[in-house]
Structure formats: C-alpha cells, structure tokens
C-alpha positions in Angstrom: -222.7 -73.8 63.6 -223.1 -70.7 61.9 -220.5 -71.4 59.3 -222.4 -74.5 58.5 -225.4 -72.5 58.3 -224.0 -70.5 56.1 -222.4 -73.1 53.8 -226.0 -74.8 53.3 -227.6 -71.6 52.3 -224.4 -71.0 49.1 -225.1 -74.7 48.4 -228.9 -74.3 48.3 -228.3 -70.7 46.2 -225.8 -72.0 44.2 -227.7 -75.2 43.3 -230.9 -72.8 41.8 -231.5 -72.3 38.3 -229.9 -68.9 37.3 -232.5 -66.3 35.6 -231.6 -63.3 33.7 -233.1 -60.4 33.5 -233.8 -60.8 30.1 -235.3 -64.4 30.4 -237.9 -62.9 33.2 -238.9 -60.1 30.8 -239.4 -62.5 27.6 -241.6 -65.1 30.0 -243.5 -61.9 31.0 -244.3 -60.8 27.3 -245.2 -64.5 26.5 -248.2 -64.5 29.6 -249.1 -61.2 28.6 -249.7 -62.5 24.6 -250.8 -66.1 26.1 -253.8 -63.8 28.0 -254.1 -61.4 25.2 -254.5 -64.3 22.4 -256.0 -67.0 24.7 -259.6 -68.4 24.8 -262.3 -65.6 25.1 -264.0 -65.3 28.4 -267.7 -66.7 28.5 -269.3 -63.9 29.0 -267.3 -61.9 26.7 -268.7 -64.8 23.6 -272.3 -64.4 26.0 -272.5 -60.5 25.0 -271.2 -60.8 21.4 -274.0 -63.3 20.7 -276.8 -61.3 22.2 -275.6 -58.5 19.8 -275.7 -60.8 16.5 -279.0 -61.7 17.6 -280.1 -58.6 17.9 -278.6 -57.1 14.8 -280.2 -60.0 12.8 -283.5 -59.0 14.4 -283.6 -55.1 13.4 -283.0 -56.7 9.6 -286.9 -56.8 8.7 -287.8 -59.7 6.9 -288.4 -60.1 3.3 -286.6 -57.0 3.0 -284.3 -58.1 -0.1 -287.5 -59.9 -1.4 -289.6 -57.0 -2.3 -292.7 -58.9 -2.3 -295.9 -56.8 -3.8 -299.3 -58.5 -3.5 -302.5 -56.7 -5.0 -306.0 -58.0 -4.9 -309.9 -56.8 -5.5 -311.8 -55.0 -7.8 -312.5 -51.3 -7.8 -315.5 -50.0 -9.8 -315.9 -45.8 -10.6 -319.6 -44.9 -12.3 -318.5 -41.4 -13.3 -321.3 -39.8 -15.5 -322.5 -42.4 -18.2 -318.9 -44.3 -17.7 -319.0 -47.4 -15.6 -315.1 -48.9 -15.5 -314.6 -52.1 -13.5 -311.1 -52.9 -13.0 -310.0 -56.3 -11.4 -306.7 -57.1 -10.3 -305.5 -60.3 -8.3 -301.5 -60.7 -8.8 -298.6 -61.3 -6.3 -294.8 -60.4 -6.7 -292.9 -62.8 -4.3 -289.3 -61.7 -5.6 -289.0 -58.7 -7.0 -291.3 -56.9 -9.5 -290.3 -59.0 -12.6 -291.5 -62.2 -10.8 -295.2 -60.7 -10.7 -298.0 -63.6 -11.6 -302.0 -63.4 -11.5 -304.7 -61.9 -13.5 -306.4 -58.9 -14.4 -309.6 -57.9 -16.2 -311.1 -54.3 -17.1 -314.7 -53.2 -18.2 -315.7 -50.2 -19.8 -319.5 -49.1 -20.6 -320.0 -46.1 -22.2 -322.5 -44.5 -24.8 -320.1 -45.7 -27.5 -320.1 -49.2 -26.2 -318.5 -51.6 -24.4 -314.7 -52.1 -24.4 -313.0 -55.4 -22.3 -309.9 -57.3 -22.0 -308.4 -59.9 -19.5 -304.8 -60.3 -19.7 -301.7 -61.9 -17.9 -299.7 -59.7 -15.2 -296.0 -60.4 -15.5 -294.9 -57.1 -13.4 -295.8 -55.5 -10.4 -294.5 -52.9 -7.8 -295.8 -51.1 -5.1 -294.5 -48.3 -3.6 -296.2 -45.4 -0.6 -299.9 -47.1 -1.7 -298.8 -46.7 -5.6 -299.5 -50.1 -7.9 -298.1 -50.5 -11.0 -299.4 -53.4 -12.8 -298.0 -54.0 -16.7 -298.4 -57.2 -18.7 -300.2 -58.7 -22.0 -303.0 -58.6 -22.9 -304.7 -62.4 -23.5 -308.2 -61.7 -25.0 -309.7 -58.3 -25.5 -311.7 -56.2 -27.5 -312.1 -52.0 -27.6 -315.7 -50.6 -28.5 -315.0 -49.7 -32.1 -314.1 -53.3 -32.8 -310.2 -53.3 -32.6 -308.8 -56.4 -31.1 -306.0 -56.0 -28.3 -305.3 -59.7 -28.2 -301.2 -60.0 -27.8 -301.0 -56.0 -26.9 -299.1 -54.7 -23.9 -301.0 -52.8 -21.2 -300.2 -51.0 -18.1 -302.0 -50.0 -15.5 -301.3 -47.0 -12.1 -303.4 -47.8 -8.9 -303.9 -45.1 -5.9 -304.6 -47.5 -3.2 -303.8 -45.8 -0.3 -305.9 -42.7 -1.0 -309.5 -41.8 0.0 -311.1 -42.6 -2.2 -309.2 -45.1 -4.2 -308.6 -44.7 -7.9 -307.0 -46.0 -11.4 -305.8 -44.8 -14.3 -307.2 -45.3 -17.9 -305.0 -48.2 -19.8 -302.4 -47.5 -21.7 -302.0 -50.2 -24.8 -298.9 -50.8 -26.8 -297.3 -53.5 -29.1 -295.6 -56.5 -27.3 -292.2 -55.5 -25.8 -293.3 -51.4 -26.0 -294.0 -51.0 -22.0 -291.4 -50.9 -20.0 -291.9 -52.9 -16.8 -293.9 -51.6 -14.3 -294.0 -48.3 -16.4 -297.4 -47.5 -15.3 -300.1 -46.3 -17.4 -301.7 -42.5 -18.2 -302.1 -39.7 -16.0 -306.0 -39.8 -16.3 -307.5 -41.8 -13.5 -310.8 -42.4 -12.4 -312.0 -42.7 -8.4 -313.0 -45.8 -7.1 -316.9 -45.1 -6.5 -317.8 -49.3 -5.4 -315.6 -51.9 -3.8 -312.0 -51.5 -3.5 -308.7 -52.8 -3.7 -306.3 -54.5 -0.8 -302.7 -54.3 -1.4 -300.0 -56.0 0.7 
C-alpha cells in the first residue's frame, strides 16, 4: 500500500508542468509592470482632477485679455481755467483694441479751445489712464484747427482728488500708443471718472 502510495504521488509530480527559476522570475517582473503600467486607480484619476480644477481656478479670468474700460467726465475750475474732459472708451483685448469717445473743453481769458476725437488706445495700470487717439473735429483758442492731429491724454484715477493732464497734440502717426500726454495736470474739482 505504501509503495502504491508512493507511485501515485511520482506520477502526479512527474505529470506537473516543470517551472524554472527563471520562468517564475520573468512572470514576476511581467505582474509587477502589468500593475505598474495598468489602469490608474479611481481615486488616483478623482485627486488629479480636483487639482486641474483647482489650478484652472487660481488662473484669474480675463487675465491674457487685459481689458481697460474708462468712463465719466472730470471737470477742474482752477483760477479763471475751467477744463472739462470726457472720456467714455473700452479696451476688451489689449490696449491697441481700445474704441469710444472723448471730448475736452477749455475756457480761459484767451478763449475757448475744444476738440472731440476717436480713442484707438488705452491702458490702465495702479489707477493710471492713458488714453491716445485722433483727433476728429477741434479747434484751439487762437484759431488753429486740430482736425486729423494726434492727441494723448494721462488720467490719475485712483487718487484723491482725481486729476488730468494738459493734451499733448501731434501730427498723425507722431504719438506713440498709449504714450500719455504732459506732465502738467490739473485736479478734478467736479464729477469724476470710473475706471474698470
């Protein structure tokens, strides 16, 4: 009985598929790459889209645009100077893309100097406006027509009070864009502007 025994148990061992060494180590490395290279876990792909979201959230939006919007009118009475300056333009994409309107007044004992013109640039920058563009009807106090000139204007928004600079006037093509105008300003005595 034993010897039978014993003869079923070489049959069964002999019968069994014979496994090197070497064959168990290479199916070992192929479950270790089939883990390391399968399907990522759930929550792993869970955790990686909470962290897009949120790094898409700290971006702040209209970032790249660098939209600029000004709009209102500030008037300084300064001695026998009244200035009026009105401004109403919007840069949706970038400075060059400014559009809108702008109109100045000046009274003064030598008379009364006014243009309106077209705003094609516009930046803003710590509460600092600079507003360039042509100029589409306007005349200065001694009688010299500005129609076709370039003008540029600097406006302190965010200070107490407000104020403007004096317009600079140049031939077409002379300012650069969103140059700015001349040092001199004047406070804003009435009204105000609202930039965005």
């Amino acid at each position: 009985m034993y010897y039978f025994r014993y003869q079923c148990v070489f049959i069964a061992a002999a019968s069994a598929p014979v496994v090197s060494l070497s064959q168990r180590n290479l199916m070992y490395f192929k479950s270790l790459n089939s883990r390391a290279l399968g399907s990522p876990r759930p929550r792993n792909v869970a955790a990686f889209a909470v962290a897009l979201l949120v790094g898409l959230a700290a971006i702040p939006s209209g970032a790249s645009a660098q939209s600029a919007q000004i709009s209102g009118a500030g008037l300084s009475k300064v001695g026998k100077d009244t200035r009026k300056l009105t401004a109403n333009a919007t840069a949706s994409a970038g400075p060059s893309s400014a559009t809108g309107d702008i109109q100045f007044i000046h009274n003064s004992p030598a008379g009364l100097s006014r243009f309106r013109g077209t705003v094609s640039c516009l930046s803003s920058s710590g509460g600092v406006v600079k507003i360039s563009g042509t100029v589409d009807k306007g005349e200065t106090a001694t009688g010299t027509l500005l129609d076709g000139k370039a003008f540029a204007f600097t406006i302190h928004a965010a200070t107490s009070p407000q104020s403007f600079s004096l317009p600079t006037f140049a031939d077409a093509g002379s300012i650069g864009a969103c140059s700015g105008s001349q040092a001199v300003t004047v406070p804003v005595t009435e009204l105000g502007f609202r930039t965005q």
